[in-house]
VOLUMZA-606707 format. One record per residue (C-alpha): x, y, z; residue number from 0; residue in three letters. Coordinates in Angstrom, 2 decimals, padded with zeros to 5 digits. Example, Ala and Ser with C-alpha at 12.3 -4.5 7.8 and 13.67 -1.06 7.14 Angstrom:
! residues 2
[pt [012.30; -004.50; 007.80]; 0; 'ALA'] [pt [013.67; -001.06; 007.14]; 1; 'SER'] 
***
This chain:
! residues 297
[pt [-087.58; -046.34; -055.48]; 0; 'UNK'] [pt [-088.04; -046.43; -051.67]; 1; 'UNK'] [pt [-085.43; -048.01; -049.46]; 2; 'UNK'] [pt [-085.07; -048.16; -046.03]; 3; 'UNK'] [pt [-082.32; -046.45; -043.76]; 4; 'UNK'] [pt [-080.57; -048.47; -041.39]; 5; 'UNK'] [pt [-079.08; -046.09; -038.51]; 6; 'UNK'] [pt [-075.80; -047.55; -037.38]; 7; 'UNK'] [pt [-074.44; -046.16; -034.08]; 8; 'UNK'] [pt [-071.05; -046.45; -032.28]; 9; 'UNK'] [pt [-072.77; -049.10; -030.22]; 10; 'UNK'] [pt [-073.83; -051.23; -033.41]; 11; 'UNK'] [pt [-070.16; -050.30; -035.40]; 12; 'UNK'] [pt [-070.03; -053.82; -036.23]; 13; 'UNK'] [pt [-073.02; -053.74; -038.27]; 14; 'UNK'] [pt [-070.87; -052.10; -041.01]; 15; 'UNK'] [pt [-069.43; -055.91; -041.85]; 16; 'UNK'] [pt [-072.68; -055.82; -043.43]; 17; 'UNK'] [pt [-072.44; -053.12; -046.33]; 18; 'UNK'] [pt [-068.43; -054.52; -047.03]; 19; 'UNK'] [pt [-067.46; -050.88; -047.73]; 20; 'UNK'] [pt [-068.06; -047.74; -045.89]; 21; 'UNK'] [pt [-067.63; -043.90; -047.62]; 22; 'UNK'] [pt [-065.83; -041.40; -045.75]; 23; 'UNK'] [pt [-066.42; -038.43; -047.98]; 24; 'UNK'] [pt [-063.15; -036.50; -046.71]; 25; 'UNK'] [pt [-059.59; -037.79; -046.53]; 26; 'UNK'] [pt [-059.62; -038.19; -042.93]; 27; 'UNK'] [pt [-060.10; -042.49; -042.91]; 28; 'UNK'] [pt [-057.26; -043.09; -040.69]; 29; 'UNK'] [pt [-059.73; -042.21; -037.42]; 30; 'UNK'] [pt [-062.29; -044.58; -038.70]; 31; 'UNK'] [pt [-059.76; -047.29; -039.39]; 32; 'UNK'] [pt [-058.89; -047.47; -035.44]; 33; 'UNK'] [pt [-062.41; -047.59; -034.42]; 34; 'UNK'] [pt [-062.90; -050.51; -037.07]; 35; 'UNK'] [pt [-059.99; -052.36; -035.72]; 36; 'UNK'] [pt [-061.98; -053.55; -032.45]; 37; 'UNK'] [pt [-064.17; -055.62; -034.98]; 38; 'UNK'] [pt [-060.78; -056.59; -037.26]; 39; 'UNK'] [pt [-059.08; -055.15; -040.01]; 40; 'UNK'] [pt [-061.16; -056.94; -042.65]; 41; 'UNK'] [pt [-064.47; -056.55; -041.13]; 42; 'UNK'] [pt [-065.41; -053.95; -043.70]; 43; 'UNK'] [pt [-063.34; -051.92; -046.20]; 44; 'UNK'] [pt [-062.46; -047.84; -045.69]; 45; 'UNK'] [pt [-062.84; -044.95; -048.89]; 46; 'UNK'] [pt [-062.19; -041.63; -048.38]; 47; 'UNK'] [pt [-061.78; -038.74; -051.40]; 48; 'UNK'] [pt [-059.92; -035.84; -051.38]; 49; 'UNK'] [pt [-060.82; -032.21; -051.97]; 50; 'UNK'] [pt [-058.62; -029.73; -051.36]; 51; 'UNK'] [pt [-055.25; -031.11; -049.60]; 52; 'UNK'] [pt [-053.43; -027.84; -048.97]; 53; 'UNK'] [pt [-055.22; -026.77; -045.55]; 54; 'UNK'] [pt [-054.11; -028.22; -042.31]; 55; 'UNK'] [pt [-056.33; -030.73; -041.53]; 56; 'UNK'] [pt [-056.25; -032.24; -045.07]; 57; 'UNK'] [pt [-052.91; -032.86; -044.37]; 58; 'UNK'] [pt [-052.46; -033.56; -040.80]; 59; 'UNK'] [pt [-055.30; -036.80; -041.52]; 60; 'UNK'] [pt [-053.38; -038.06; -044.87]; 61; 'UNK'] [pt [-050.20; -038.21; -042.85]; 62; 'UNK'] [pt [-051.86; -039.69; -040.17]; 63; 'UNK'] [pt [-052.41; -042.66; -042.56]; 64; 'UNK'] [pt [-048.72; -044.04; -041.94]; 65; 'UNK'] [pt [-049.32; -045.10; -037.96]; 66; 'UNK'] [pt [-053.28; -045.50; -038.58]; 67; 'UNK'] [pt [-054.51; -049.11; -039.31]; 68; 'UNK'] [pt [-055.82; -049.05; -042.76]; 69; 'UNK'] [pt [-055.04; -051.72; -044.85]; 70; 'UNK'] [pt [-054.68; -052.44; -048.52]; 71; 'UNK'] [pt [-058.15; -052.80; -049.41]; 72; 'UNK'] [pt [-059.19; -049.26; -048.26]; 73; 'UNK'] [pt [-058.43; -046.38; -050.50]; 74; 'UNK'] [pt [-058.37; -042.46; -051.07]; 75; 'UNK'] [pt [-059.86; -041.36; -054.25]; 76; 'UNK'] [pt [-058.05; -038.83; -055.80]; 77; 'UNK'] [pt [-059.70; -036.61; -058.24]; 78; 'UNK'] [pt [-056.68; -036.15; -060.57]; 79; 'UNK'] [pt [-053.18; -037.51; -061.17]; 80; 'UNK'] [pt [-052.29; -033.74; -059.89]; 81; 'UNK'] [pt [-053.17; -034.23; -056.47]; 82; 'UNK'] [pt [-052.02; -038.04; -056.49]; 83; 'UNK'] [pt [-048.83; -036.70; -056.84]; 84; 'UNK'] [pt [-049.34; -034.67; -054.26]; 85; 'UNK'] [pt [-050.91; -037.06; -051.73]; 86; 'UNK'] [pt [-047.76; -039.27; -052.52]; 87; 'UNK'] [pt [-045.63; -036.89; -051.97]; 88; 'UNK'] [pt [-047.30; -036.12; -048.15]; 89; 'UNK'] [pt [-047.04; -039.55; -047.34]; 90; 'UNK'] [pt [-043.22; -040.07; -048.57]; 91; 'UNK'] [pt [-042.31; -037.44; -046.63]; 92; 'UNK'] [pt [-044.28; -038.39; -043.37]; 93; 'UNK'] [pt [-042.93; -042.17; -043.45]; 94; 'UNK'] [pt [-039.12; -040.59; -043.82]; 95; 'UNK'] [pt [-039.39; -038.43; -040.99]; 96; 'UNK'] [pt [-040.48; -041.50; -038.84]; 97; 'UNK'] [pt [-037.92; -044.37; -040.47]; 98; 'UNK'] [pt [-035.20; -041.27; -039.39]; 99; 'UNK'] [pt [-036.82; -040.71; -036.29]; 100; 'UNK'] [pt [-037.87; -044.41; -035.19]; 101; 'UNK'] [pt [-036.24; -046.32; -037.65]; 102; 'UNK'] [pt [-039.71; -047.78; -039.11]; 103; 'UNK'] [pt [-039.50; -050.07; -042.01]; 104; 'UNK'] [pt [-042.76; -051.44; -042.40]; 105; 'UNK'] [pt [-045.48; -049.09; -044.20]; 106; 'UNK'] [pt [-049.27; -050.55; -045.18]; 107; 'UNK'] [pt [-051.02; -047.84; -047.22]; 108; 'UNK'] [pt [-054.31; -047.16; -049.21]; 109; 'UNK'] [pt [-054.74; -047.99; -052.82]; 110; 'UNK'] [pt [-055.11; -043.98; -053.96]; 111; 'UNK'] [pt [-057.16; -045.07; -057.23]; 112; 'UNK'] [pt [-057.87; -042.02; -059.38]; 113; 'UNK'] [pt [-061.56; -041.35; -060.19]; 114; 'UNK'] [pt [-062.36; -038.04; -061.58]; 115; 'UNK'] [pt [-065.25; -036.18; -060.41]; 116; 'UNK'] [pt [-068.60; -036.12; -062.92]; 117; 'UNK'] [pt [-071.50; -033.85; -063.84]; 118; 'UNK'] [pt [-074.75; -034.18; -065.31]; 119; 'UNK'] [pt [-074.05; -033.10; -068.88]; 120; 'UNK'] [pt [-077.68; -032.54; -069.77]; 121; 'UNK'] [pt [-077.86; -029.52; -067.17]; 122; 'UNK'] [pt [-075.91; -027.92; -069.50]; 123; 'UNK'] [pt [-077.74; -028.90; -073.09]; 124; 'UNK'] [pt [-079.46; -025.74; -074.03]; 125; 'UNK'] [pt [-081.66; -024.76; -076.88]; 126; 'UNK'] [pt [-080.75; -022.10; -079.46]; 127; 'UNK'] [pt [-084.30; -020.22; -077.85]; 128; 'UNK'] [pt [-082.18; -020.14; -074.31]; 129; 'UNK'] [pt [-078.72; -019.08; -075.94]; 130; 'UNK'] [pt [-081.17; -016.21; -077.47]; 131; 'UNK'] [pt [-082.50; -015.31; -074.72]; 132; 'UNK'] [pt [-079.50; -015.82; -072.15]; 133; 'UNK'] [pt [-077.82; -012.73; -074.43]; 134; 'UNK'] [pt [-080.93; -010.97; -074.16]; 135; 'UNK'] [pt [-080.31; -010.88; -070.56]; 136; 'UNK'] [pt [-076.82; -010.08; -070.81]; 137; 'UNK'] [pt [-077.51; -006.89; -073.13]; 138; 'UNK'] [pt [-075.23; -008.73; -075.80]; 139; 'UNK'] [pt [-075.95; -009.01; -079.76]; 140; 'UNK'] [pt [-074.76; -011.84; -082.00]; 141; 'UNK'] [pt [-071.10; -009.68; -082.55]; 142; 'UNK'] [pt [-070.35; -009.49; -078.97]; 143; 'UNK'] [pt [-067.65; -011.62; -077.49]; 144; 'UNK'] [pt [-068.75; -013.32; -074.34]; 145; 'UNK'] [pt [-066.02; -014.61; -071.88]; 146; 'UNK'] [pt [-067.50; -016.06; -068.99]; 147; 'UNK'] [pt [-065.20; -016.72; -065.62]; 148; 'UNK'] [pt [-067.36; -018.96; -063.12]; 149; 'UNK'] [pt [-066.47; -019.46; -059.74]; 150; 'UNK'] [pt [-065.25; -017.81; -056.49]; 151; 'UNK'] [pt [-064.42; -014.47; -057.21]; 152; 'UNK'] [pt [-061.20; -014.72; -054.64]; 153; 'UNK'] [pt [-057.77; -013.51; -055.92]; 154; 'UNK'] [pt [-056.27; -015.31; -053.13]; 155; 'UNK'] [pt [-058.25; -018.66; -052.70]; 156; 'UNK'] [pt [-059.31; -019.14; -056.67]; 157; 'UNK'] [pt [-057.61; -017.19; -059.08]; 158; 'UNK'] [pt [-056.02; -013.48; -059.36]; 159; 'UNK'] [pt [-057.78; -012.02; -062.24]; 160; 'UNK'] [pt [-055.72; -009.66; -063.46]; 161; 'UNK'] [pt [-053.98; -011.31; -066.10]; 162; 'UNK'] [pt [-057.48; -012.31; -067.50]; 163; 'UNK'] [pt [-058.21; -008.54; -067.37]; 164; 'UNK'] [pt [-055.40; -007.64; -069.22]; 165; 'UNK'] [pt [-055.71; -010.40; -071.78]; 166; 'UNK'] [pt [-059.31; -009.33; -072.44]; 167; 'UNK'] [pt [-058.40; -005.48; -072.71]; 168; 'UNK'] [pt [-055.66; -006.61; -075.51]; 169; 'UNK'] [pt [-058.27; -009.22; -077.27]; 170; 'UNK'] [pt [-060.86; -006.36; -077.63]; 171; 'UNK'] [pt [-057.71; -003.94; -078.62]; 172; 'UNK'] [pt [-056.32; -006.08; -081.17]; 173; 'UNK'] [pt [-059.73; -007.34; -082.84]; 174; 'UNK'] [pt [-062.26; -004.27; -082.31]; 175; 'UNK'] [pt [-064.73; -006.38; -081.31]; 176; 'UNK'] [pt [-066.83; -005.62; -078.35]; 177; 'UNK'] [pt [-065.92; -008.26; -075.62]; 178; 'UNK'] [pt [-068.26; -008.69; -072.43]; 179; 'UNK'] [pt [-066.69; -010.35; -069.14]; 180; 'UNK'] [pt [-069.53; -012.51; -066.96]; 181; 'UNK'] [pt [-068.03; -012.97; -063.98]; 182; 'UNK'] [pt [-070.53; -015.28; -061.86]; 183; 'UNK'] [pt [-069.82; -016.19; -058.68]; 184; 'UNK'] [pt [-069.99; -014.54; -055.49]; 185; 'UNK'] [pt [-066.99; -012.38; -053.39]; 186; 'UNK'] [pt [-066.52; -013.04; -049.33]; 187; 'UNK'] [pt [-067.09; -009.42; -048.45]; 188; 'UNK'] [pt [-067.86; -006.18; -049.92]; 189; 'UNK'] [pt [-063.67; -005.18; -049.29]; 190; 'UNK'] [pt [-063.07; -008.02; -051.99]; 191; 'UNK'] [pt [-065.79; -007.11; -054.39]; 192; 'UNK'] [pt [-064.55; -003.57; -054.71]; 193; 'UNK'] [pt [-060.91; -005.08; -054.87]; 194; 'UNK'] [pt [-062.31; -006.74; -058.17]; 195; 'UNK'] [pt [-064.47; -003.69; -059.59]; 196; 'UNK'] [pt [-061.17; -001.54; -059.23]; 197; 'UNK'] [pt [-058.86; -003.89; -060.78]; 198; 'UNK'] [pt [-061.15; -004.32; -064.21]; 199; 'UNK'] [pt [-061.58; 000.08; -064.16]; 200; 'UNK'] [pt [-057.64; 000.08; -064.45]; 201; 'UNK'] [pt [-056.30; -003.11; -066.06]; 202; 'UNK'] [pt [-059.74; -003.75; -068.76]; 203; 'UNK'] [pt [-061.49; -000.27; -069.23]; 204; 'UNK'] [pt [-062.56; -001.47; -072.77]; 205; 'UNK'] [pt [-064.50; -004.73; -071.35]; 206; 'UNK'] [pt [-067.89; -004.48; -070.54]; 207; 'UNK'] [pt [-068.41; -006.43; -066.82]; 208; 'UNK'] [pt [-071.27; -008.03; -065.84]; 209; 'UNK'] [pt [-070.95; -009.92; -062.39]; 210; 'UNK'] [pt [-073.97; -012.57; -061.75]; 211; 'UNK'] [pt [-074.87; -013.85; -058.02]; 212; 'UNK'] [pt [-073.34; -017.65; -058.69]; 213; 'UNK'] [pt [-075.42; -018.59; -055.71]; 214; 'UNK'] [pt [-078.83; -018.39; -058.20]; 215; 'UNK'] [pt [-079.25; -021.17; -060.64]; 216; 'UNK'] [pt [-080.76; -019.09; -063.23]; 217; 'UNK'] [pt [-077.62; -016.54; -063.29]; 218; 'UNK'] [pt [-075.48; -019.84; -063.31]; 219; 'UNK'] [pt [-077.63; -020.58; -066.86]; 220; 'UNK'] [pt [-077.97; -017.58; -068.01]; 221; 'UNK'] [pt [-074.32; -017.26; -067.54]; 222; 'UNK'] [pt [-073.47; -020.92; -069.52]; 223; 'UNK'] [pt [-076.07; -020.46; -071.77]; 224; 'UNK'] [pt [-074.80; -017.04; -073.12]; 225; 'UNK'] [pt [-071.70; -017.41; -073.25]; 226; 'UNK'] [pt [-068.82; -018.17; -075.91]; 227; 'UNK'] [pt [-065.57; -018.69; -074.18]; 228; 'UNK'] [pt [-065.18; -019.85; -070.50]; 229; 'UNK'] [pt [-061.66; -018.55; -068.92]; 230; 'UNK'] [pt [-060.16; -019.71; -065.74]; 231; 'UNK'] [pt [-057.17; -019.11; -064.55]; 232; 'UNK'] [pt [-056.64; -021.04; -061.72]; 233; 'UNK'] [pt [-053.39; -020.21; -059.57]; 234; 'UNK'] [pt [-054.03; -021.31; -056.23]; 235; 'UNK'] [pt [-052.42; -023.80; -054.86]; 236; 'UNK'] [pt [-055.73; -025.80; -053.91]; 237; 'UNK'] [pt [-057.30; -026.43; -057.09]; 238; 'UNK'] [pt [-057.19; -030.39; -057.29]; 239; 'UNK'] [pt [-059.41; -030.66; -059.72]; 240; 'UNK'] [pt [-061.43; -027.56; -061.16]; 241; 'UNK'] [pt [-065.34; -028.93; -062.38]; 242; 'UNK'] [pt [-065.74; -025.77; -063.73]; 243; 'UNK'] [pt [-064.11; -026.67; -067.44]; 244; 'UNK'] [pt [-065.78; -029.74; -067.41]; 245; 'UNK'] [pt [-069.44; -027.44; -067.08]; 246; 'UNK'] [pt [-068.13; -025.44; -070.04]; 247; 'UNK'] [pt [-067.28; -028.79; -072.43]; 248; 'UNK'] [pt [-070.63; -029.63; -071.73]; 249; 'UNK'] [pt [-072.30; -026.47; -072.38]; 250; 'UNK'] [pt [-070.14; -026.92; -075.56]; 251; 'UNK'] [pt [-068.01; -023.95; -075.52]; 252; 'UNK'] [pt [-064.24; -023.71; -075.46]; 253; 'UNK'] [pt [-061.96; -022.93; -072.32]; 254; 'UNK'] [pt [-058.81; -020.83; -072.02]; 255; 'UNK'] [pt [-057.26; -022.19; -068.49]; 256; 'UNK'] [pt [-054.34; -022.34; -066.63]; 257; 'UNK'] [pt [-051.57; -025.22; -066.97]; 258; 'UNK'] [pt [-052.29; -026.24; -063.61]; 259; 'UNK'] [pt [-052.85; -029.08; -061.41]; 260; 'UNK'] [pt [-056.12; -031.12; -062.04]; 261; 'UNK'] [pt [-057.05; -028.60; -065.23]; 262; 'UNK'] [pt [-054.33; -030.60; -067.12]; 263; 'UNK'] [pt [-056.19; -033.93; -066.77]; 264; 'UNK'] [pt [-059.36; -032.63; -068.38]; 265; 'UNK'] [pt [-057.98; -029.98; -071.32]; 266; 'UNK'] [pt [-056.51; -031.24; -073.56]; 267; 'UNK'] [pt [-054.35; -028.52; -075.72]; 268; 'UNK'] [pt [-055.70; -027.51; -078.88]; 269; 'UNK'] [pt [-058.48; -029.62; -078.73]; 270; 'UNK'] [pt [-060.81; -029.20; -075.64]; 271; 'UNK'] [pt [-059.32; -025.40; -075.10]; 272; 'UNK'] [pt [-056.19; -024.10; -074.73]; 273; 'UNK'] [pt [-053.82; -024.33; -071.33]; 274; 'UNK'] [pt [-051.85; -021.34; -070.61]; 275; 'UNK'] [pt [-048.47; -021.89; -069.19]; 276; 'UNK'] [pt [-048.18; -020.96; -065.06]; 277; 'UNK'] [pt [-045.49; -020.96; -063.05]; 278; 'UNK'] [pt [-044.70; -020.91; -059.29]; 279; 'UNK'] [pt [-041.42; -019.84; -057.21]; 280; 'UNK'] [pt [-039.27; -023.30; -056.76]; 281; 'UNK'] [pt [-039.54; -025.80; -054.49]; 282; 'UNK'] [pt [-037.52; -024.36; -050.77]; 283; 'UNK'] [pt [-038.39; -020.35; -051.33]; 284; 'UNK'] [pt [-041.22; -020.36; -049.24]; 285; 'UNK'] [pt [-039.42; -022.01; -046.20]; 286; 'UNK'] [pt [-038.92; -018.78; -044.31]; 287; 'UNK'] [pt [-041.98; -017.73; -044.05]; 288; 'UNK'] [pt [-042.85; -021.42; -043.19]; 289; 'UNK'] [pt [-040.19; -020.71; -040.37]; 290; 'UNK'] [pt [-041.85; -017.32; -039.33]; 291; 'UNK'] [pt [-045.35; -018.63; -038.97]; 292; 'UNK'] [pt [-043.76; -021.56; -036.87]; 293; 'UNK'] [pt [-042.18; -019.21; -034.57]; 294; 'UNK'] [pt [-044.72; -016.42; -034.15]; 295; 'UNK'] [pt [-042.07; -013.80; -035.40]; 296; 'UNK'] 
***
């Protein structure tokens, strides 16, 4: 259906009364709430969404919330109750530094509804003549194991894959089976992909690995399609969500992820997969290097 586009520019701002509610697709709505102001709080509603909120900026615009003029009736999606939390938690400590600082007493926030993110499950129905020939492509026969990781192959920005390694060389030890890692994705440099090819030689020499270009669709299905296990654990601290077990309920396989962040809003134990327990060093042992990068020393 056609429909036509209406550009709106700073000098027509106040056209956005029109639509009632404008998408911000970042966190950032605090900037966009000042510039609304001029044409009154309630001329039109704000929504942001969060991604990642570890990196700088993340965080520098959902603090900025507490002196920008938003209002109750704008809102920041978040994509799980995990990064809620964590959004809450920003914004808590933000408004006590300023009520000890300036005495404030007064705070007007955004709802922070949570709406998970979606896929479209049919991209991932496939026919018993695709699983065929997916494994054809893989070199695998109906007794293979097939554990598929999917994702950025980064041990410090996704997830350190050695303890997958290691729990794959002791699966294929302990059950003589033949087990076959996909690993589709892509790595940031040639440094990191060797990193990766090293690691699996030591920690899983009885795995077969097959790394697929994630960047082509038809790895990325040949990949789901063949596989019957997806594994991901996740240990970064950026993961706010993770679509990646979602893909792999509706390709109709089972997952094996970590107990972290927004993975525990979409696996359930036992039913959907399993959630491995993962830990991180307590809250206050990372403040000296917080202090070191400050300084410069």
């Amino acid at each position: 259906m056609q429909k036509n586009v209406q550009a709106v520019t700073a000098a027509s701002l106040g056209q956005l009364s029109q639509a009632g509610v404008v998408y911000y697709p970042g966190p950032g709505i605090g900037e966009h709430a000042w510039q609304r102001a001029a044409y009154g709080h309630g001329a039109w509603s704000l929504c942001g969404i969060t991604h990642t909120t570890s990196s700088a900026g993340a965080m520098d615009a959902l603090a900025n919330l507490i002196t920008a003029p938003v209002q109750p009736w704008d809102a920041i999606i978040c994509t799980s109750t995990a990064v809620k939390g964590h959004v809450e938690r920003l914004l808590q400590a933000q408004a006590d530094h300023l009520q000890q600082r300036l005495g404030i007493s007064k705070l007007v926030l955004p709802q922070l509804p949570v709406i998970p993110l979606g896929i479209h499950a049919q991209d991932f129905a496939f026919t018993s003549t695709q699983k065929a020939e997916a494994r054809q492509t893989l070199g695998v026969d109906e007794h293979t194991l097939v554990v598929l990781f999917m994702g950025r192959l980064s041990f410090h920005a996704k997830a350190h894959p050695l303890a997958m390694y290691q729990a794959l060389e002791a699966a294929a030890q302990a059950t003589g089976k033949q087990v076959v890692l996909v690993e589709c994705g892509w790595h940031a440099n040639e440094f990191i992909a060797q990193a990766y090819a090293d690691a699996a030689h030591l920690a899983c020499p009885s795995v077969r690995m097959v790394t697929l270009d994630g960047r082509n669709p038809d790895n990325r299905q040949t990949a789901w399609a063949g596989a019957d296990v997806c594994c991901s654990l996740s240990d970064n601290i950026q993961e706010t969500f993770g679509i990646v077990p979602i893909e792999a309920m509706a390709a109709g396989i089972p997952v094996v992820v970590a107990d972290w962040d927004g993975y525990k809003d979409t696996v359930r134990d036992g039913i959907d997969g399993f959630r491995i327990p993962t830990l991180m060093p307590g809250a206050g042992l990372g403040g000296g290097s917080g202090t070191a990068s400050r300084t410069g020393n």
